[in-house]
C-alpha positions in Angstrom: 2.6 -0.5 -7.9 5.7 -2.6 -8.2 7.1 -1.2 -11.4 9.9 1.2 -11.7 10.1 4.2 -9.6 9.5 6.9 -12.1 12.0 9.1 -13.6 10.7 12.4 -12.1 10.5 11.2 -8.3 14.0 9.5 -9.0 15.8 13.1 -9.7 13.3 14.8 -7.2 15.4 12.3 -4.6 18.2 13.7 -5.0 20.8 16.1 -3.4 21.5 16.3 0.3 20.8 18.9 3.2 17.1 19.8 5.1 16.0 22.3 2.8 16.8 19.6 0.3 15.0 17.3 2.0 11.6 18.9 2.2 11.9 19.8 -1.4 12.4 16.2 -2.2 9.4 15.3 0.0 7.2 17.7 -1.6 8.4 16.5 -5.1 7.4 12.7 -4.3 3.9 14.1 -3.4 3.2 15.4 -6.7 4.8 13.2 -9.0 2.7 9.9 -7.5 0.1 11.9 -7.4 0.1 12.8 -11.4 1.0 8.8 -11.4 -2.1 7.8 -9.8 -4.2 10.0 -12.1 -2.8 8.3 -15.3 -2.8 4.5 -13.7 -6.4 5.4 -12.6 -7.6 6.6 -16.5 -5.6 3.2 -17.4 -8.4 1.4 -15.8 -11.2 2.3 -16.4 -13.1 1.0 -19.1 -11.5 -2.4 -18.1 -14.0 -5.4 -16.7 -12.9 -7.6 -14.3 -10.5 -10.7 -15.6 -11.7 -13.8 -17.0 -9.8 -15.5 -14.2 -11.6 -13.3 -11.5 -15.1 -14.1 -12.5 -14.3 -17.5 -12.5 -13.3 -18.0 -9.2 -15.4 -19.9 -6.5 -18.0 -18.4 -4.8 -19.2 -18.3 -1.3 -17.8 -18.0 2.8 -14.1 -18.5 3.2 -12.6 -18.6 6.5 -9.0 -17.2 7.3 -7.2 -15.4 10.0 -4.7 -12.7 10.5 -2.6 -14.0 12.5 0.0 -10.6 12.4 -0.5 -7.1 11.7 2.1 -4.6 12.1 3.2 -0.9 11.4 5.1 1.7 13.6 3.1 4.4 15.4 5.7 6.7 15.4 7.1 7.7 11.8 9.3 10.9 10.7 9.3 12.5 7.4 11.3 10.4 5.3 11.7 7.6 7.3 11.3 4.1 5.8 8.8 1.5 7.7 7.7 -2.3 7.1 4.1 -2.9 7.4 3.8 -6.6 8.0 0.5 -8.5 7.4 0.4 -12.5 8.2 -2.9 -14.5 7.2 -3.9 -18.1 7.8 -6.7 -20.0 5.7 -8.6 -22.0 8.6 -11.0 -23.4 6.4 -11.4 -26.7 4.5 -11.8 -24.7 0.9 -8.9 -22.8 -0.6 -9.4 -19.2 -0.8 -9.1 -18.5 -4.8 -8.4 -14.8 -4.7 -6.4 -13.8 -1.8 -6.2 -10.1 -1.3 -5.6 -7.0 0.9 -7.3 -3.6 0.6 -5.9 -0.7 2.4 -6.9 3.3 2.8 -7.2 5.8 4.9 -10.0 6.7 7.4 -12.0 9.5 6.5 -13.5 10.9 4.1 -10.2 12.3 2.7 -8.8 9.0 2.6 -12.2 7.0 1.3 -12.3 9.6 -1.6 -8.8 9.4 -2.5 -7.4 6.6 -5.8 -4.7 6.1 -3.6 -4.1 3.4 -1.3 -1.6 5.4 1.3 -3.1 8.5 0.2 -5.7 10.8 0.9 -7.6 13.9 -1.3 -6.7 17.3 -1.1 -10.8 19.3 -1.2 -9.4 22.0 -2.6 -11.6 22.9 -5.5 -10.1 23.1 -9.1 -7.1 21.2 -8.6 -5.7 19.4 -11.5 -4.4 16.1 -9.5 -6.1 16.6 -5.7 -4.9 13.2 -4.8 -1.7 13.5 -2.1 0.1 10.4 -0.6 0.6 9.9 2.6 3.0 6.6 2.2 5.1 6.2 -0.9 5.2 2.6 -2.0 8.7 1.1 -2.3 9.7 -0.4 -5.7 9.3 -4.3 -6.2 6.8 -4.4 -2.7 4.9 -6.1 -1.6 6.7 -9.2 -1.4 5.8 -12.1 0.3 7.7 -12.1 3.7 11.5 -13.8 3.1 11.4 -12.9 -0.6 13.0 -11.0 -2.6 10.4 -10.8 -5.7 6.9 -8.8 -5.7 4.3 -10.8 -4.2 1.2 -8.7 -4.9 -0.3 -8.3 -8.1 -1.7 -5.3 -9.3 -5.6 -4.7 -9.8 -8.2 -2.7 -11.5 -8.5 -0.5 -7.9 -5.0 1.0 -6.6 -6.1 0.1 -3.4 -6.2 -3.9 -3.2 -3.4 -5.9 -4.1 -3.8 -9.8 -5.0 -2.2 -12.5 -3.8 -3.6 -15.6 -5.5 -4.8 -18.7 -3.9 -4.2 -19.8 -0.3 -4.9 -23.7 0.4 -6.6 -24.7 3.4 -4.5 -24.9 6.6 -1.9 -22.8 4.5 -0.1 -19.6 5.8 1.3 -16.7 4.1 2.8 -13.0 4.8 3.2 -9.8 3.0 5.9 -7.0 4.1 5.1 -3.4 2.4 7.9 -0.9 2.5 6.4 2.5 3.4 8.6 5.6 3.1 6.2 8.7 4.7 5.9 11.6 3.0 3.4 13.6 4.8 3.2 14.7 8.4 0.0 14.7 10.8 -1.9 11.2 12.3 -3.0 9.0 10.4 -5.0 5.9 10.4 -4.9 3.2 7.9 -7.5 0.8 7.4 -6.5 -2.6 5.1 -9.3 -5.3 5.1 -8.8 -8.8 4.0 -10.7 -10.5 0.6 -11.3 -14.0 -0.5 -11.6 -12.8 -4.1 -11.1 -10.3 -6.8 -15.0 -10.8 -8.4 -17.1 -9.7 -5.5 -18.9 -13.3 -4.8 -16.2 -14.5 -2.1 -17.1 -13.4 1.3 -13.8 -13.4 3.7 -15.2 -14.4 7.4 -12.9 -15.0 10.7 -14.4 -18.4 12.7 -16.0 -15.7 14.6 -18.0 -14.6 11.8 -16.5 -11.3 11.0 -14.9 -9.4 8.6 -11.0 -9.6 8.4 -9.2 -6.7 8.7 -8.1 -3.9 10.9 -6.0 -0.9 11.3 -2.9 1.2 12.0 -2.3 4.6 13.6 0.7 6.1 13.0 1.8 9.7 13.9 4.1 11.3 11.3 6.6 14.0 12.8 8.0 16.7 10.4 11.4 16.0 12.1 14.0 14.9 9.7 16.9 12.2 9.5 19.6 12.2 7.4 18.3 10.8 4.4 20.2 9.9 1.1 18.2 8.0 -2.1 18.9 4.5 -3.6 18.9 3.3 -6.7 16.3 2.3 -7.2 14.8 5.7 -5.8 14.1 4.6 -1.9 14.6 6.9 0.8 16.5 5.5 3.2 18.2 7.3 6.3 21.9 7.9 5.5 24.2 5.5 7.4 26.4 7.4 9.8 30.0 8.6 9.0 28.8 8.8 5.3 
């Protein structure tokens, strides 16, 4: 997720006006969408890593201690999702990680982690994104290198180990691509290989979610670089 925008959602970005816009918006949607198909057929046949089934097993206890994401979101616009977690236990947690999708059954079926699936039957590449993933994100919060590794599932992203008493933050960079209300669910792991169990001191699961409402107004957008949309500065 943190490699190089692609090529074909790069030139999709550009040119300038609403129509423009939409068509650029529409373009994103289906060019991450082919990408998910092909990053998905790259992992499959693919165990988990040596390092993964290796790690510690067991009850590790951590805390979010911040969790945020806009409510309110228009087409185009670029938004930080913030995520801060704590380890409050006494053993490190070896495989720190975050899961995210989409409530429903759209969102559950989709490969995507902002995205959901399209039932349409027949359709080459049903999966849509809500979200489009900014390049080099995440990154842990006051850096300016990618923090999360990638996975075999799209949705989780890993973080390594956390020590005990240790803090650490993620920022995603969101761009939304999709209007309607969403909610996004992201859940918290102690591990990559399925044997840690991630508990609050209250005994539950960590995690939570986000609702965010996507208008189909549109700023003023114009692209970067490195293929972000951005809203366009005024007086440009």
């Amino acid at each position: 997720m943190g490699g190089q925008t692609p090529c074909y959602v790069r030139a999709a970005l550009r040119g300038t006006g609403r129509h423009s816009r939409l068509t650029r918006l529409q373009a994103i949607a289906t060019g991450f969408a082919a990408l998910a198909a092909a990053a998905l057929l790259g992992a499959c046949g693919g165990g988990g890593s040596s390092a993964a089934e290796n790690e510690p097993t067991g009850t590790f206890k951590l805390k979010v201690t911040e969790a945020s994401f806009p409510s309110q979101q228009e087409l185009g616009q670029t938004s930080l999702l913030k995520l801060g977690i704590r380890n409050t236990g006494k053993r490190a947690i070896p495989g720190l990680s975050v899961t995210f999708t989409i409530a429903g059954k759209r969102g559950v079926n989709s490969s995507l982690p902002f995205g959901v699936r399209d039932p349409q039957p027949e359709l080459a590449q049903p999966d849509r994104p809500v979200w489009v993933l900014a390049e080099t994100y995440p990154r842990l919060h006051g850096s300016t290198d990618p923090g999360g590794a990638s996975t075999s599932s799209r949705k989780t992203f890993a973080f390594g180990e956390l020590k005990p008493g240790k803090s650490t933050a993620a920022v995603w960079k969101l761009s939304a691509v999709r209007a309607g209300k969403f909610t996004l669910l992201y859940r918290v792991n102690a591990g990559l290989s399925g044997k840690q169990k991630a508990k609050t001191s209250g005994g539950i699961d960590p995690g939570g979610s986000f609702t965010a409402e996507i208008r189909s107004a549109l700023p003023e957008t114009e692209v970067t670089d490195s293929g972000e949309i951005v809203e366009a500065k005024k007086g440009k």
